[in-house]
PDB file of N, CA, C and O in Angstrom:
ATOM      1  N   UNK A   1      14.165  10.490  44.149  1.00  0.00           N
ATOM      2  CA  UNK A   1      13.689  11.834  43.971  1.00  0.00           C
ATOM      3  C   UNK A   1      12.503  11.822  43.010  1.00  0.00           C
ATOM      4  O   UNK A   1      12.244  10.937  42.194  1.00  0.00           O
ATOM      5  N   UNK A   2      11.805  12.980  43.244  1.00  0.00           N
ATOM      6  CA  UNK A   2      10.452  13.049  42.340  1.00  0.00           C
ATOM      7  C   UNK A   2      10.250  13.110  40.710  1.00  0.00           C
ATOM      8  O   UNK A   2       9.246  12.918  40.024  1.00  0.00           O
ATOM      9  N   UNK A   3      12.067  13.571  40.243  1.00  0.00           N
ATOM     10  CA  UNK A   3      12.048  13.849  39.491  1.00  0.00           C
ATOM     11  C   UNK A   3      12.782  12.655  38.814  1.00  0.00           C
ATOM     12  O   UNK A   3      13.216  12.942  37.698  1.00  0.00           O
ATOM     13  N   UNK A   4      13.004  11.469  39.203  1.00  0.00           N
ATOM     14  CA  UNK A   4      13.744  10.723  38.522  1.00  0.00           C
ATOM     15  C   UNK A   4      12.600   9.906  38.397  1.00  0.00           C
ATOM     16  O   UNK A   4      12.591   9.320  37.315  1.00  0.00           O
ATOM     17  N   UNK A   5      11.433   9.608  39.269  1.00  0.00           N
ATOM     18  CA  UNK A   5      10.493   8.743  39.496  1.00  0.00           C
ATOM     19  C   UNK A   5       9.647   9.375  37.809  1.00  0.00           C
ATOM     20  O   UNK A   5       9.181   8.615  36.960  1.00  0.00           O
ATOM     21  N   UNK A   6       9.656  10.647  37.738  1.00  0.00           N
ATOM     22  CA  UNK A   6       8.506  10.944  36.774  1.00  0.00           C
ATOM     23  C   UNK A   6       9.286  10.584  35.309  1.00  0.00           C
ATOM     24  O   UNK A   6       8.683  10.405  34.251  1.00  0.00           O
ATOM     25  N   UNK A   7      10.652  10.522  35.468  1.00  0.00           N
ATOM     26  CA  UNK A   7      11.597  10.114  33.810  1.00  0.00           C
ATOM     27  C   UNK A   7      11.466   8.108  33.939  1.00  0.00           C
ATOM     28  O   UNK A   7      11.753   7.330  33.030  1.00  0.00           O
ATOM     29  N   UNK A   8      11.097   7.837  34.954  1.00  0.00           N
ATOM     30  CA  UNK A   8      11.201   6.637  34.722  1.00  0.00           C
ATOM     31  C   UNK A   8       9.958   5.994  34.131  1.00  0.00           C
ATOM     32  O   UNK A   8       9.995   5.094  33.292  1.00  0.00           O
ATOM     33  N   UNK A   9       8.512   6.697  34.794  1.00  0.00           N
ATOM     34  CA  UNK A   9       7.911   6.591  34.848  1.00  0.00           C
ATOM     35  C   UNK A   9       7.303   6.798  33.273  1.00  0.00           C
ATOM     36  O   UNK A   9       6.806   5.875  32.629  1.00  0.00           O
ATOM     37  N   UNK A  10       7.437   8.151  32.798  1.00  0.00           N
ATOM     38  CA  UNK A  10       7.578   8.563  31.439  1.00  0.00           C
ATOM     39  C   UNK A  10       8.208   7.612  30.351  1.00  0.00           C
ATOM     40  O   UNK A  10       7.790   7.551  29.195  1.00  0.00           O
ATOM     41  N   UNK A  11       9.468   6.733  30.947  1.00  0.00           N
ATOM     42  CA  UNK A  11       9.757   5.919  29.860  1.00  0.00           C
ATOM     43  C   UNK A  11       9.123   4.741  29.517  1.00  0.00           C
ATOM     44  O   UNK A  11       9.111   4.244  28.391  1.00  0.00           O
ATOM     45  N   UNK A  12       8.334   4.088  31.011  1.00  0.00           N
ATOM     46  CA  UNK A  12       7.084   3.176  30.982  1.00  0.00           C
ATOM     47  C   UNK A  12       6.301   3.307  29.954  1.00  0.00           C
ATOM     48  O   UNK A  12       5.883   2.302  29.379  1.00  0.00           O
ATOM     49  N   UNK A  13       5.924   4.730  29.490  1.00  0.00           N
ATOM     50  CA  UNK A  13       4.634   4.291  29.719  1.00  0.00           C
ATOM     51  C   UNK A  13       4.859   5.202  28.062  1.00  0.00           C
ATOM     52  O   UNK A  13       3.870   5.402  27.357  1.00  0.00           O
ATOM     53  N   UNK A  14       6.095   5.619  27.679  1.00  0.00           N
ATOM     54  CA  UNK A  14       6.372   5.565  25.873  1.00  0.00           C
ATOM     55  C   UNK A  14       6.838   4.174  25.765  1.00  0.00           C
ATOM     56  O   UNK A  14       6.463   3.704  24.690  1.00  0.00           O
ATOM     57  N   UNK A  15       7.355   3.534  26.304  1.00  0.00           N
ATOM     58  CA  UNK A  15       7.217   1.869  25.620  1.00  0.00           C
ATOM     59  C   UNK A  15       6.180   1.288  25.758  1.00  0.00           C
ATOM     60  O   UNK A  15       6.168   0.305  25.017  1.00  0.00           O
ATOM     61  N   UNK A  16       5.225   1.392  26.372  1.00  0.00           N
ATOM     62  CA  UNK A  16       3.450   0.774  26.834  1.00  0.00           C
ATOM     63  C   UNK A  16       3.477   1.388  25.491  1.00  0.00           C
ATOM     64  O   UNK A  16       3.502   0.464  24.678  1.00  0.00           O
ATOM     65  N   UNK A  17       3.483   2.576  24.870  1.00  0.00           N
ATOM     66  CA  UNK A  17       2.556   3.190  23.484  1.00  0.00           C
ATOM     67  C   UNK A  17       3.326   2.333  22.405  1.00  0.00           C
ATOM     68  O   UNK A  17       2.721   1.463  21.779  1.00  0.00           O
ATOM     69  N   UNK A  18       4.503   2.555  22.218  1.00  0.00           N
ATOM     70  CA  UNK A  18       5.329   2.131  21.230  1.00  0.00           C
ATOM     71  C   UNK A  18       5.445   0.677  21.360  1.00  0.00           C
ATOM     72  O   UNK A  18       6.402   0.284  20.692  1.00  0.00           O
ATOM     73  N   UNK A  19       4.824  -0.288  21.975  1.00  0.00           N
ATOM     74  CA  UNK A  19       5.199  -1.535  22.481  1.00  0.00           C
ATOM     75  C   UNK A  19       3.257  -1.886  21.568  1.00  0.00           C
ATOM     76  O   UNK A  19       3.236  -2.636  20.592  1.00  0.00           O
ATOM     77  N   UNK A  20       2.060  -1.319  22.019  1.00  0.00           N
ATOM     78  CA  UNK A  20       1.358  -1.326  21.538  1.00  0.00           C
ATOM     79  C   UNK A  20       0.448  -2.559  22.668  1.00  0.00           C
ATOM     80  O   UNK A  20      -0.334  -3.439  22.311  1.00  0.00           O
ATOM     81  N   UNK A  21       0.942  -2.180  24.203  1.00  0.00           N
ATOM     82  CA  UNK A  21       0.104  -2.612  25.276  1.00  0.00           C
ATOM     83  C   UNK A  21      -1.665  -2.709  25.532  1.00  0.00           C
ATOM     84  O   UNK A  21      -2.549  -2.200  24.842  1.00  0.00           O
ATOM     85  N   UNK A  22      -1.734  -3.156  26.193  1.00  0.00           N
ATOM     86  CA  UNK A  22      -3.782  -3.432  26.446  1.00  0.00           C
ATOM     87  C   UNK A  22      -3.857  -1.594  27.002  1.00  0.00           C
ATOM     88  O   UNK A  22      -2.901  -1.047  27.551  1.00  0.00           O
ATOM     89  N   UNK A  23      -4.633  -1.184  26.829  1.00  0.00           N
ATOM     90  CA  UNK A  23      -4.943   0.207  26.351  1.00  0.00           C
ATOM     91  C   UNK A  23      -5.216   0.556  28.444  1.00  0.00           C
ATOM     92  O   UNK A  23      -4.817   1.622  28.910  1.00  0.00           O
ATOM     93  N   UNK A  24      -5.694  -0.185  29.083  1.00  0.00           N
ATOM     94  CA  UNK A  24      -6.161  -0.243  30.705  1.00  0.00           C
ATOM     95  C   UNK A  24      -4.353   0.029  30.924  1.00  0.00           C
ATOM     96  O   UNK A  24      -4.176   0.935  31.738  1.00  0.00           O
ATOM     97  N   UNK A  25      -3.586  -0.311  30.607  1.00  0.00           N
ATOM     98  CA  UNK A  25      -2.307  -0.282  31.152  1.00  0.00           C
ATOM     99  C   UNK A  25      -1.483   0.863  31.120  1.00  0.00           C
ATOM    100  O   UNK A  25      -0.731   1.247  32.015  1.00  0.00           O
ATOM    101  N   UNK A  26      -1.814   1.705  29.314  1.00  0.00           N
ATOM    102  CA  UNK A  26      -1.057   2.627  29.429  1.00  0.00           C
ATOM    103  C   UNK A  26      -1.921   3.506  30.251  1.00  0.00           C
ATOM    104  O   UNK A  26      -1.401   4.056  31.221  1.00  0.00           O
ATOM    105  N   UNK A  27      -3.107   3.698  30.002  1.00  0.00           N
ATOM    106  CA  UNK A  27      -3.901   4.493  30.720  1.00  0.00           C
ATOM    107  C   UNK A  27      -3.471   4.598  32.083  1.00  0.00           C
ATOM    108  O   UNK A  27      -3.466   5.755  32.503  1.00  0.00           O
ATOM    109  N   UNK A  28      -3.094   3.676  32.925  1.00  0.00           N
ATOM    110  CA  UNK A  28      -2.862   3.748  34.223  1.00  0.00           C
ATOM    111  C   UNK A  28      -1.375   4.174  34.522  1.00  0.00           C
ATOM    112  O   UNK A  28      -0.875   4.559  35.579  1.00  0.00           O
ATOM    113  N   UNK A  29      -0.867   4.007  33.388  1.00  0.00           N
ATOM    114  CA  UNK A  29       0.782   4.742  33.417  1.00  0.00           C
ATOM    115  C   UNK A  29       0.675   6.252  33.125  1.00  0.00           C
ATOM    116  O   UNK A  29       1.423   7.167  33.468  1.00  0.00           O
ATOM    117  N   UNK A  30      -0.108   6.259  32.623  1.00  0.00           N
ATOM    118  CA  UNK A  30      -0.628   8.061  32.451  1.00  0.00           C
ATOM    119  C   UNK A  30      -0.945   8.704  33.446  1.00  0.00           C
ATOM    120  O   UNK A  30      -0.320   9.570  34.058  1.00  0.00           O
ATOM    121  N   UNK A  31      -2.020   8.236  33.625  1.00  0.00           N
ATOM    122  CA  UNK A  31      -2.847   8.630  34.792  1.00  0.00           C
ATOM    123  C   UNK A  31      -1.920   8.962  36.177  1.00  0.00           C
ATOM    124  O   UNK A  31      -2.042   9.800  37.070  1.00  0.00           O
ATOM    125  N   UNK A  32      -0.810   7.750  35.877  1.00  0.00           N
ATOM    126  CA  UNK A  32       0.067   7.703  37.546  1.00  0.00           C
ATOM    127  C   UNK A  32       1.008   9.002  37.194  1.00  0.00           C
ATOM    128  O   UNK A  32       1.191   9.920  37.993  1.00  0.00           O
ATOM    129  N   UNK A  33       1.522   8.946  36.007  1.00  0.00           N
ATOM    130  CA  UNK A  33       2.416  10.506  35.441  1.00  0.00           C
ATOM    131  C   UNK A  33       2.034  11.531  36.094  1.00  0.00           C
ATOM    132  O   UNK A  33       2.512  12.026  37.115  1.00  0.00           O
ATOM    133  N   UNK A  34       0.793  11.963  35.218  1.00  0.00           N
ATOM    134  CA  UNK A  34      -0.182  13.150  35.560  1.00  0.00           C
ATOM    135  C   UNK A  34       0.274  13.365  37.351  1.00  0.00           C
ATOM    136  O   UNK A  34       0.790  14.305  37.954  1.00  0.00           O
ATOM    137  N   UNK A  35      -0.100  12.301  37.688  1.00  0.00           N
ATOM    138  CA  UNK A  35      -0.263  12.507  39.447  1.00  0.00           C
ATOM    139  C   UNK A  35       0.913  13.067  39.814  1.00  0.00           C
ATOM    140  O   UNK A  35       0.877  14.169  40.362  1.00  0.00           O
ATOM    141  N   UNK A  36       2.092  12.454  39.596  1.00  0.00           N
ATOM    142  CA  UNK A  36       3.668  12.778  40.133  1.00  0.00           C
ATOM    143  C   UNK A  36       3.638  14.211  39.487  1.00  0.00           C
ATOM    144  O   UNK A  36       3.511  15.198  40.211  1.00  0.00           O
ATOM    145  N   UNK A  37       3.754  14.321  38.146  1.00  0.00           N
ATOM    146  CA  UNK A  37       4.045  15.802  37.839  1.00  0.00           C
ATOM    147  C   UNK A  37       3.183  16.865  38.688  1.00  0.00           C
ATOM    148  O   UNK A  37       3.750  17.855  39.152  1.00  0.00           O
ATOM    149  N   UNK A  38       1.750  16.639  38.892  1.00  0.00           N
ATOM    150  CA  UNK A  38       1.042  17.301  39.551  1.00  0.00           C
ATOM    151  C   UNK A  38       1.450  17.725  40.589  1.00  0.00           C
ATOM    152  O   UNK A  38       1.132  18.877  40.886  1.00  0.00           O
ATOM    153  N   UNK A  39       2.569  16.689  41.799  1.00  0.00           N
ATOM    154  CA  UNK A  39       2.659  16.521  42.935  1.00  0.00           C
ATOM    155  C   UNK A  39       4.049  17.448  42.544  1.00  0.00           C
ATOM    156  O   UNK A  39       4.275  18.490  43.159  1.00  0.00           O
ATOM    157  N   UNK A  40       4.768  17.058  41.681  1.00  0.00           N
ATOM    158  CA  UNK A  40       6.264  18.142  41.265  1.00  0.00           C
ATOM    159  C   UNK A  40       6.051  19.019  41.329  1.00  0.00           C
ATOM    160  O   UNK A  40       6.801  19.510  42.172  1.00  0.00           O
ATOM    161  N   UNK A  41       4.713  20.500  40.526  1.00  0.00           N
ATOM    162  CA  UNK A  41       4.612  21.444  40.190  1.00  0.00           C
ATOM    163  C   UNK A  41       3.878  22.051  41.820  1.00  0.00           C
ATOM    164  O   UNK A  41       4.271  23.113  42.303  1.00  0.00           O
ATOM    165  N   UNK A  42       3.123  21.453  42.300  1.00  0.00           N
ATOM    166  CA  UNK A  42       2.811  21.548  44.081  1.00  0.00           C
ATOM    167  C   UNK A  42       3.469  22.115  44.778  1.00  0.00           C
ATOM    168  O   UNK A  42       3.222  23.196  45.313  1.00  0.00           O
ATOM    169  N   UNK A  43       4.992  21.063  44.934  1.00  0.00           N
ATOM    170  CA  UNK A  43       6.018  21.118  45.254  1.00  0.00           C
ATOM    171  C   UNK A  43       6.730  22.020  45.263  1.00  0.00           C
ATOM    172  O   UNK A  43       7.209  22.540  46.271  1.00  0.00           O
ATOM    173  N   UNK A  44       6.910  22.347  44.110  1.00  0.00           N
ATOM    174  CA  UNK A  44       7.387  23.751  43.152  1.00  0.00           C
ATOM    175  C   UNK A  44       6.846  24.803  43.806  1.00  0.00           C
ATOM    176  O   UNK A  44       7.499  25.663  44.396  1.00  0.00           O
ATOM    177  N   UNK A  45       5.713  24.760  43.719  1.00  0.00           N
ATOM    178  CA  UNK A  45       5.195  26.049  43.837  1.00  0.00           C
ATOM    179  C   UNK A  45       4.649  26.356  45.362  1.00  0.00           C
ATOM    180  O   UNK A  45       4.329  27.521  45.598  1.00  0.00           O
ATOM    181  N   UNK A  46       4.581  25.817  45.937  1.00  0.00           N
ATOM    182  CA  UNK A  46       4.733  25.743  47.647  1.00  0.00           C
ATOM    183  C   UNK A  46       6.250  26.308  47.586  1.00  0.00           C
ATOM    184  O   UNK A  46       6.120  27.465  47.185  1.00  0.00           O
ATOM    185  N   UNK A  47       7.223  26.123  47.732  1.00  0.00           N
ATOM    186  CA  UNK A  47       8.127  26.586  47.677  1.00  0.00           C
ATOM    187  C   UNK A  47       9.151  27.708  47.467  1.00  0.00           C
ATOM    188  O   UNK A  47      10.046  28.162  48.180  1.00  0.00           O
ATOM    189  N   UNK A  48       8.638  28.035  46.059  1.00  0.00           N
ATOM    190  CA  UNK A  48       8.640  29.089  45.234  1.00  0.00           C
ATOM    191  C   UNK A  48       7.959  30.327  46.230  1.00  0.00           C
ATOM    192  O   UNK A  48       8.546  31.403  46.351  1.00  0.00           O
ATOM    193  N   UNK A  49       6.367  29.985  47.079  1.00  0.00           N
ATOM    194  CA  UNK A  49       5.875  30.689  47.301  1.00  0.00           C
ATOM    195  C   UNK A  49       5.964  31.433  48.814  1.00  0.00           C
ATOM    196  O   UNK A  49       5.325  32.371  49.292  1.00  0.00           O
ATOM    197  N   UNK A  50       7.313  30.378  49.479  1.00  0.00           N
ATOM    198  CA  UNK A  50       7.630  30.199  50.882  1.00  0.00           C
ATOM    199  C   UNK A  50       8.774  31.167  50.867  1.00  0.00           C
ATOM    200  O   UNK A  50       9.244  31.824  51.796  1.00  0.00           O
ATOM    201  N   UNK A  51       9.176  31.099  49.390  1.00  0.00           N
ATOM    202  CA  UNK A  51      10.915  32.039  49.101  1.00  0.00           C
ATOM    203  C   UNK A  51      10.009  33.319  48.947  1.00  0.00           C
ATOM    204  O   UNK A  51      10.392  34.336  49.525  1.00  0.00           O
ATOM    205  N   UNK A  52       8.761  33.362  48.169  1.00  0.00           N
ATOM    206  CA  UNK A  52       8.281  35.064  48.581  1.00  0.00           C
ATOM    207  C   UNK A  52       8.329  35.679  49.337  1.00  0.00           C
ATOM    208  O   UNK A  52       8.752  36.835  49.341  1.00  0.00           O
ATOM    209  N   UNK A  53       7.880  35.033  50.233  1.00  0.00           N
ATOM    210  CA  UNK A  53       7.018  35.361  51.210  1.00  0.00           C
ATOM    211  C   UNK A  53       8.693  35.603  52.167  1.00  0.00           C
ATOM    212  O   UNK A  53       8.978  36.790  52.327  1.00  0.00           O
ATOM    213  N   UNK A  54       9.418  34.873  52.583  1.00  0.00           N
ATOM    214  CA  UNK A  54      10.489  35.610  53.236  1.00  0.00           C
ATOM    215  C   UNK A  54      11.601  36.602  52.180  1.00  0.00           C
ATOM    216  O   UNK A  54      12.346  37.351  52.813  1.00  0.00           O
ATOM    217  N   UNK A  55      11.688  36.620  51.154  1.00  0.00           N
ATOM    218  CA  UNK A  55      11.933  37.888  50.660  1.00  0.00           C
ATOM    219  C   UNK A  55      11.144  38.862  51.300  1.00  0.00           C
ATOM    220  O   UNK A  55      11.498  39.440  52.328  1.00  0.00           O
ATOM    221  N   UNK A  56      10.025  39.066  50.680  1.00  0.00           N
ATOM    222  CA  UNK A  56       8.911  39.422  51.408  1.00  0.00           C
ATOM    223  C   UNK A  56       9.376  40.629  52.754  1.00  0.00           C
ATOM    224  O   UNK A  56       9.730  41.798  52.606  1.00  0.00           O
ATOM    225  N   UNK A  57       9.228  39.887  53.966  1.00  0.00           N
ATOM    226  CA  UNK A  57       9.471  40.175  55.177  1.00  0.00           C
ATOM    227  C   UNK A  57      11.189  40.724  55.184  1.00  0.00           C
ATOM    228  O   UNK A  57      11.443  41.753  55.810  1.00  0.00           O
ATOM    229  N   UNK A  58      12.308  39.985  54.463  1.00  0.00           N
ATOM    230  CA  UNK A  58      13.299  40.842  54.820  1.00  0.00           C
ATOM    231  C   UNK A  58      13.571  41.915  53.797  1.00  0.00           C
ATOM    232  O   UNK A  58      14.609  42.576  53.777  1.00  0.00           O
ATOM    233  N   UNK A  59      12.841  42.009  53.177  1.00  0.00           N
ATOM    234  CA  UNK A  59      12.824  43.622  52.393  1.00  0.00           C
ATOM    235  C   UNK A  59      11.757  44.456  53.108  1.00  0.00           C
ATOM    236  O   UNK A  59      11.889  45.626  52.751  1.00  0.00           O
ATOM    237  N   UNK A  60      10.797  44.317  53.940  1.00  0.00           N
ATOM    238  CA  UNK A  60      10.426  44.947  55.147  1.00  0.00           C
ATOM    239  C   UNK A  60      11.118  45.161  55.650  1.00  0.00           C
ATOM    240  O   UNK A  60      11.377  46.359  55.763  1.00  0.00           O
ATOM    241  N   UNK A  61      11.905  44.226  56.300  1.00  0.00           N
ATOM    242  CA  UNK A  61      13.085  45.015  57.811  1.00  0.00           C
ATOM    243  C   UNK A  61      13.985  45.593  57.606  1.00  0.00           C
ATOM    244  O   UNK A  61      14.465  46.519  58.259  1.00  0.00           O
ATOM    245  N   UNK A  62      14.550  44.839  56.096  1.00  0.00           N
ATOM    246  CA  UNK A  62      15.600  46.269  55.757  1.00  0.00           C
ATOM    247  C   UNK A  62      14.857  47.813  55.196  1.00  0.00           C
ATOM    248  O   UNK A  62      15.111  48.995  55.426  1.00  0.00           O
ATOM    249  N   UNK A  63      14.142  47.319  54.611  1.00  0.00           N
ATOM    250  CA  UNK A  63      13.294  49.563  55.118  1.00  0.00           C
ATOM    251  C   UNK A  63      12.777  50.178  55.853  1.00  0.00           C
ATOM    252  O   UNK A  63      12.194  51.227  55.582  1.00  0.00           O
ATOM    253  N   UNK A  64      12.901  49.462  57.427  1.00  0.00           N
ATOM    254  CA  UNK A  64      12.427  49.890  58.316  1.00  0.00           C
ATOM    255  C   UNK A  64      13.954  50.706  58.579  1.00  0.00           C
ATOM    256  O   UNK A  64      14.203  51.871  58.890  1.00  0.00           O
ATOM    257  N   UNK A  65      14.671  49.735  58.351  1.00  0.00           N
ATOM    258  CA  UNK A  65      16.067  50.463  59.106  1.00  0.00           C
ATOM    259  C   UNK A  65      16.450  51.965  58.600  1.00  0.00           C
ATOM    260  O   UNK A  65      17.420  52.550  59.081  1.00  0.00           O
TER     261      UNK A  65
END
């Protein structure tokens, strides 16, 4: 799941800092973070915006009735 990938990912890349890694490495553990969370909140919100949208429509049909 997306969300276990971004805690794993997250723990990479606080031991890359706290470990005191070549600086190209954490950077690219960041960088890959950023992306997944980006792709989580997407996700999210595609979703979120699919549940409007049929609320939406059946609070139309029930006041038509």
């Amino acid at each position: 799941m997306l969300n276990d990938e971004i805690c794993k990912l997250r723990e990479e890349l606080n031991n890359s800092i706290i470990s005191g890694q070549d600086y190209k490495e954490t950077y690219k553990l960041s960088t890959e973070l950023d992306r997944l969370i980006a792709e989580y909140y997407k996700i999210k919100f595609v979703s979120q915006s699919k549940r409007k949208v049929k609320d939406n429509i059946k609070r139309k049909i029930m006041n038509k009735r």
